[in-house]
Residue, then its C-alpha position, 0 to 999 in steps of 0.5 A: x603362102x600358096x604358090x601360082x601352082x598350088x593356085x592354078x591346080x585349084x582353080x583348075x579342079x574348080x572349074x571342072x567341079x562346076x562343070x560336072x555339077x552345073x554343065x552340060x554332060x560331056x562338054x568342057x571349057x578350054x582356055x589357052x591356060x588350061x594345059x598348064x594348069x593340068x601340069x600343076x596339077x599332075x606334076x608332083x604325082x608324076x614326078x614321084x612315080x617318075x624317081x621310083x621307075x628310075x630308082x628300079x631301073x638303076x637297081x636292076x640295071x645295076x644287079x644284072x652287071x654287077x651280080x652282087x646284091x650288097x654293091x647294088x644296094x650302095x649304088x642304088x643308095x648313092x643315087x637316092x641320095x644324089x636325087x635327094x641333094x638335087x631337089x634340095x637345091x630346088 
């Protein structure tokens, strides 16, 4: 079963498909949807690259107080798992 989102992103690269083949060059519709469909369609990869900045921050923020490579790897681990129980309950 799709959801609206998984929907709105597809229509939303369908509809620039169609422009790019059957358009005129460098133009493009715009609808009052459109910037959300865009967040549909970005959201996932964003949110991932998002999760592993913040994961590499912590790590060396972490590193740099602590000076001990195996107490950074525990809290970094404990955050993985933290942000793992969070989305679960999405």
């Amino acid at each position: 079963m799709n959801d609206s989102g998984s929907q709105a992103a597809d229509y939303f690269s369908d509809v620039r498909a169609i422009e790019k083949a059957f358009g005129i060059s460098d133009t493009y519709s715009y609808d009052s949807v459109y910037p959300e469909f865009e967040t549909y369609s970005v959201l996932g990869g964003e949110t991932l690259k998002q999760i592993l900045m913040a994961l590499l921050v912590v790590f060396l923020v972490v590193l740099f107080v602590t000076v001990s490579l195996q107490a950074t790897l525990i809290v970094t681990f404990v955050v993985v798992l933290v942000n793992l129980y969070v989305a679960t309950l999405t």
